[in-house]
C-alpha positions as CSV (number, residue, x, y, z in Angstrom):
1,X,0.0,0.0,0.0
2,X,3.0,2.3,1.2
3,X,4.4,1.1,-2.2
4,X,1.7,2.2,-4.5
5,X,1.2,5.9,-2.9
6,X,5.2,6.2,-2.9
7,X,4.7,5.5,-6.9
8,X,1.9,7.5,-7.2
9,X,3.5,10.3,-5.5
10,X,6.5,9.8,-7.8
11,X,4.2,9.9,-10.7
12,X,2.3,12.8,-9.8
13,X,6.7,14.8,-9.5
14,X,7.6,13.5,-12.8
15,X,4.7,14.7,-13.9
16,X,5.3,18.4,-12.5
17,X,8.8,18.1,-13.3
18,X,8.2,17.6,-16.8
19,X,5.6,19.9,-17.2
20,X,7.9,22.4,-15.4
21,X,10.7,21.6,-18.3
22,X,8.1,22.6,-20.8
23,X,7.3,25.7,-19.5
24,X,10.5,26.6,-18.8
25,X,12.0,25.9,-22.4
26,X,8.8,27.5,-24.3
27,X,9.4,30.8,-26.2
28,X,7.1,33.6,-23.4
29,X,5.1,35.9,-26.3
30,X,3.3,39.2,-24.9
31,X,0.5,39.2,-27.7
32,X,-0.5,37.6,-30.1
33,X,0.9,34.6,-31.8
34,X,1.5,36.7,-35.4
35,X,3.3,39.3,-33.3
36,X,6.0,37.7,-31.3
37,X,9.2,39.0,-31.1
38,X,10.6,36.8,-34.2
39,X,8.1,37.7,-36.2
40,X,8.4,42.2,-36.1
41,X,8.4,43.9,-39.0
42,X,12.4,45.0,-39.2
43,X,13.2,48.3,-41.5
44,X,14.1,46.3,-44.3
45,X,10.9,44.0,-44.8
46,X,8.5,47.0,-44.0
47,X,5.7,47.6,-46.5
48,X,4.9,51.2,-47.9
49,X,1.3,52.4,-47.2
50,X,-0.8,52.4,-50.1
51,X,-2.7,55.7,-49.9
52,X,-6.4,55.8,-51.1
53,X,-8.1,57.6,-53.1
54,X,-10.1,60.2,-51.6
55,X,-14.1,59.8,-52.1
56,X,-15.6,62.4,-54.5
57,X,-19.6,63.5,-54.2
58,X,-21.7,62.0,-56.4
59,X,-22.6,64.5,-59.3
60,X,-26.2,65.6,-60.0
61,X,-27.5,64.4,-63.1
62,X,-28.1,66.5,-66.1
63,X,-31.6,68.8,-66.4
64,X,-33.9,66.6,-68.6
65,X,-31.8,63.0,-67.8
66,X,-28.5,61.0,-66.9
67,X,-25.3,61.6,-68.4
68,X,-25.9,57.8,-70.3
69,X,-28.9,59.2,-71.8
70,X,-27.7,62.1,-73.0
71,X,-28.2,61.9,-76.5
72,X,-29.6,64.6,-79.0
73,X,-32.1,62.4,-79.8
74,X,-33.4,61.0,-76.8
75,X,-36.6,61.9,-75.5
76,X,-37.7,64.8,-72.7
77,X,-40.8,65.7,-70.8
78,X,-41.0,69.5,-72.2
79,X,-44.6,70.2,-70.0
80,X,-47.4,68.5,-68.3
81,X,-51.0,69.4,-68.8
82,X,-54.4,68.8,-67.3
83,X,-56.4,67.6,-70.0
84,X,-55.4,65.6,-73.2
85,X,-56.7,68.3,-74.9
86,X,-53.9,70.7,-74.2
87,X,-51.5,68.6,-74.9
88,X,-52.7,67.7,-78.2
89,X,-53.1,71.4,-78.9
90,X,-49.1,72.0,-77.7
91,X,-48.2,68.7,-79.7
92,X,-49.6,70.5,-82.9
93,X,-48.4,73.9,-82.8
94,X,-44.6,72.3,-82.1
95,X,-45.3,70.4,-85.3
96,X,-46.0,73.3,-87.0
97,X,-42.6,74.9,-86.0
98,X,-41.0,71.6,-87.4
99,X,-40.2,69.8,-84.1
100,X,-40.8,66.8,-83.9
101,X,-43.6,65.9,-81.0
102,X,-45.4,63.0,-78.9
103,X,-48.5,62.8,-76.3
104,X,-48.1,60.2,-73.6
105,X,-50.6,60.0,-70.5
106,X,-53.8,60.6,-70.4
107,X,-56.0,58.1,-70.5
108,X,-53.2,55.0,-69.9
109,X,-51.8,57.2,-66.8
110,X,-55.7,56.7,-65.4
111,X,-55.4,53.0,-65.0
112,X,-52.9,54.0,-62.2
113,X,-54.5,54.1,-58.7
114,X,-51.7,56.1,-57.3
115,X,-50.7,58.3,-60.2
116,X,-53.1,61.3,-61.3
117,X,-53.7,61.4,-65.2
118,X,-51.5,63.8,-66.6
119,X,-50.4,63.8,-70.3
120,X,-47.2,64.6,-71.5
121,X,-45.7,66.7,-74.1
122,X,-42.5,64.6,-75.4
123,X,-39.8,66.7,-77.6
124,X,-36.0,65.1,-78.3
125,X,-33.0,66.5,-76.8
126,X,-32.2,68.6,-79.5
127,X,-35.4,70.0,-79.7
128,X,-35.8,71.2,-76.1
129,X,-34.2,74.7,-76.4
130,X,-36.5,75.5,-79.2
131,X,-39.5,73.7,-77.7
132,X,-39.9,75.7,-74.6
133,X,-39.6,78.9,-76.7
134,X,-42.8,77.5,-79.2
135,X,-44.4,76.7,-75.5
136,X,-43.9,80.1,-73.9
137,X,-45.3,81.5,-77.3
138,X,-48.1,79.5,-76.8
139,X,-49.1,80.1,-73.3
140,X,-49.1,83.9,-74.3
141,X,-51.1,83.6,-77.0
142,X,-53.6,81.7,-75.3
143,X,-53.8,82.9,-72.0
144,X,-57.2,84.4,-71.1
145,X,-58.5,80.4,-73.0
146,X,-60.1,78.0,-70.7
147,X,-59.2,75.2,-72.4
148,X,-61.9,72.6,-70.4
149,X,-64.6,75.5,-71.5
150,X,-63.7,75.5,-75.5
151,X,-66.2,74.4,-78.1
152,X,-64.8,73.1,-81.0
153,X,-67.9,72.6,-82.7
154,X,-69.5,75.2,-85.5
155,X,-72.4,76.7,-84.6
156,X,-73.1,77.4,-88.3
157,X,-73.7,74.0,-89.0
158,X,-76.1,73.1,-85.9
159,X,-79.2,71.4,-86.2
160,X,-82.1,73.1,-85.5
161,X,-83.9,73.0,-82.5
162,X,-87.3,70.5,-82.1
163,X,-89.1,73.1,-79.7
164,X,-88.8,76.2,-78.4
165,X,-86.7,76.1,-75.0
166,X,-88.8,79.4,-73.5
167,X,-92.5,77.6,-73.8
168,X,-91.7,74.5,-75.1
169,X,-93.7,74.7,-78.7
170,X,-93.1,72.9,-81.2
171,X,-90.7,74.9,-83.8
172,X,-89.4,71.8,-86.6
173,X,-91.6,74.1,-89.0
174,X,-90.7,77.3,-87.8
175,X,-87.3,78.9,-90.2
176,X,-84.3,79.4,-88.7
177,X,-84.1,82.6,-86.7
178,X,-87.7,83.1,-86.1
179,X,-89.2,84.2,-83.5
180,X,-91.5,81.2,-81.6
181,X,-95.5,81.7,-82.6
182,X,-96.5,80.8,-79.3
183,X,-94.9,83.1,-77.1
184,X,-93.1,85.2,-79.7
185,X,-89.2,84.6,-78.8
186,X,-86.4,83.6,-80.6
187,X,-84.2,80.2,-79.9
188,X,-80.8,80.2,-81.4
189,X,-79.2,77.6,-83.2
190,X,-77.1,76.1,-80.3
191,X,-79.7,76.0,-77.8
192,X,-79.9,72.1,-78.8
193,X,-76.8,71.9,-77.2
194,X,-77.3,73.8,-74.2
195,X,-80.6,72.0,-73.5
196,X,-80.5,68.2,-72.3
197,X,-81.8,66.1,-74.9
198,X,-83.4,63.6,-72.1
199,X,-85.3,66.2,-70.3
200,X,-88.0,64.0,-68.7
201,X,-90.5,66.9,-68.2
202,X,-91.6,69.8,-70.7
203,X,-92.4,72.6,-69.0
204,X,-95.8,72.5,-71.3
205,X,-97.3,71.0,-73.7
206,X,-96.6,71.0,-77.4
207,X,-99.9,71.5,-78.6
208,X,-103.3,72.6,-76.6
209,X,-105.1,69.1,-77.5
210,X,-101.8,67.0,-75.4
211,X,-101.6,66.7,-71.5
212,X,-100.1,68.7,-69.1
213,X,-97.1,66.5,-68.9
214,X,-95.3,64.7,-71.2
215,X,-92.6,62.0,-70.8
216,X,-90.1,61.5,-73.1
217,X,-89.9,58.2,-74.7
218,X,-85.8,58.2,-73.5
219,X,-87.0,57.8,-68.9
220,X,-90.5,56.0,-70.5
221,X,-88.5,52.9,-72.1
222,X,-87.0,51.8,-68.1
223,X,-90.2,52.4,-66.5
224,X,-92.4,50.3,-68.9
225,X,-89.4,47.3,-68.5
226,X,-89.8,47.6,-65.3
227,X,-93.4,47.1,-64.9
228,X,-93.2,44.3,-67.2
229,X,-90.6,42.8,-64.9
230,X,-93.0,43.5,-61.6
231,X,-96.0,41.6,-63.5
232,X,-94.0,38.9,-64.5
233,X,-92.6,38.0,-60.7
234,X,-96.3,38.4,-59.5
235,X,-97.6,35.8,-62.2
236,X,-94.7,33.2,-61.5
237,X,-95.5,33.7,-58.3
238,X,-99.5,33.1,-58.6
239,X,-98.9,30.0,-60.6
240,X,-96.4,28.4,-58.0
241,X,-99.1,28.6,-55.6
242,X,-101.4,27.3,-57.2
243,X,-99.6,24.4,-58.5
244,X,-98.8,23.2,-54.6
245,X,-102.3,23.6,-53.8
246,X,-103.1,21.3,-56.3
247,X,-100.7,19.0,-55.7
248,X,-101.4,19.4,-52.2
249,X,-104.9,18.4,-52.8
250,X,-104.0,14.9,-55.2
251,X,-102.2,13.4,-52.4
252,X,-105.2,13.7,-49.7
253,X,-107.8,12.2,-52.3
254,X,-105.0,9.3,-52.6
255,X,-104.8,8.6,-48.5
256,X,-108.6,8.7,-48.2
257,X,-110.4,9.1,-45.3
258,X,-108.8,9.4,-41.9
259,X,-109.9,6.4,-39.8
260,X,-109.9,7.1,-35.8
261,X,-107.8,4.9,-33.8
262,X,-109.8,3.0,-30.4
């Protein structure tokens, strides 16, 4: 017993001993392993600095596109306008001045929920100096215009008016420029435009023999489906009753008579 914790203890000194010896004959380094004292950069072996190049802002874009599109002949938004009319009207008087034009918007910019519907007025490149000058040329010209307000139709060539729009008499007969034989006023050629054609009451009748009111046939024509449609339910309806009553009816003839239980 006295032999094996002698050995033991021997062991266990050997063991210290020998780890001692390691310790003892292993290079000591202060940092890290890259940076012992062998491994300093000397004089000789040390590398130049490489110096950077310093950051420069980024540079705004050109007016009217980036410098990769800037090409004579590619296309610019010269305006923007409310209406496709306008724009159509810009469009032209460019092409009259030999530019060369395009409309885009409008109606296709509509389908877009989150976009309003603008149309735009597309020149080239090129173009663009002497565009705005044609569009500041226009805009003077046509400043005291309300372009949503403009008729482009010709009142020369109107139709005539079916009845007066003052008393509501019938003037088909009556010459242009006449004044109204009922109540002696005159009702120009345009008024067919300024009066709704699907007025649904005349303010009188056309003749004396007519009623007081008179519906045109343009409201009559929904009224009379739907009073068709009304009749039609009500008789579907009828007839399904009257078909369960009558089948209700053929099966108690076929039981019979109820007998009374004791």
């Amino acid at each position: 017993m006295a032999v094996g914790v002698g050995q033991g203890g021997c062991d266990e000194q050997a063991a210290r001993g020998h780890s001692g010896f390691l310790r003892r004959n292993r290079p000591f380094y202060r940092g890290a392993l890259d940076s012992g004292p062998s491994r300093q950069p000397t004089p000789h072996t040390r590398r130049p600095r490489i110096a950077l190049p310093t950051p420069q802002p980024p540079q705004p874009p050109p007016p009217g596109g980036s410098q990769s599109n800037a090409e004579p002949t590619s296309p610019v938004e010269l305006t923007r306008t409310n209406t496709e009319f306008e724009a159509a009207a810009i469009a032209e008087a460019l092409r009259a001045q030999g530019i060369q034009a395009r409309v885009l918007g409008g109606n296709l910019a509509g389908m877009r929920a989150e976009a309003p519907a603008l149309a735009s007025v597309i020149v080239r490149r090129m173009d663009l100096p002497r565009a705005t000058e044609v569009l500041r040329a226009v805009k003077a010209d046509s400043i005291d215009i309300d372009w949503n307000e403009v008729d482009v139709g010709d009142e020369s060539r109107a139709d005539p008016p079916d009845s007066c729009i003052h008393c509501g008499y019938s003037i088909a007969h009556v010459p242009d420029e006449r004044p109204c034989p009922e109540c002696g006023k005159v009702t120009p050629l345009g008024a067919r435009q300024e009066r709704p054609k699907s007025a649904a009451i005349h303010p009188r009748p056309k003749t004396p023999h007519e009623s007081s009111t008179q519906i045109s046939p343009t409201n009559d024509t929904p009224r009379l489906l739907g009073t068709w449609v009304v009749l039609l339910i009500m008789v579907l309806a009828a007839l399904a009753i009257a078909g369960k009553l009558v089948l209700f009816g053929a099966m108690d003839r076929e039981r019979g008579p109820t007998q009374a239980v004791p």
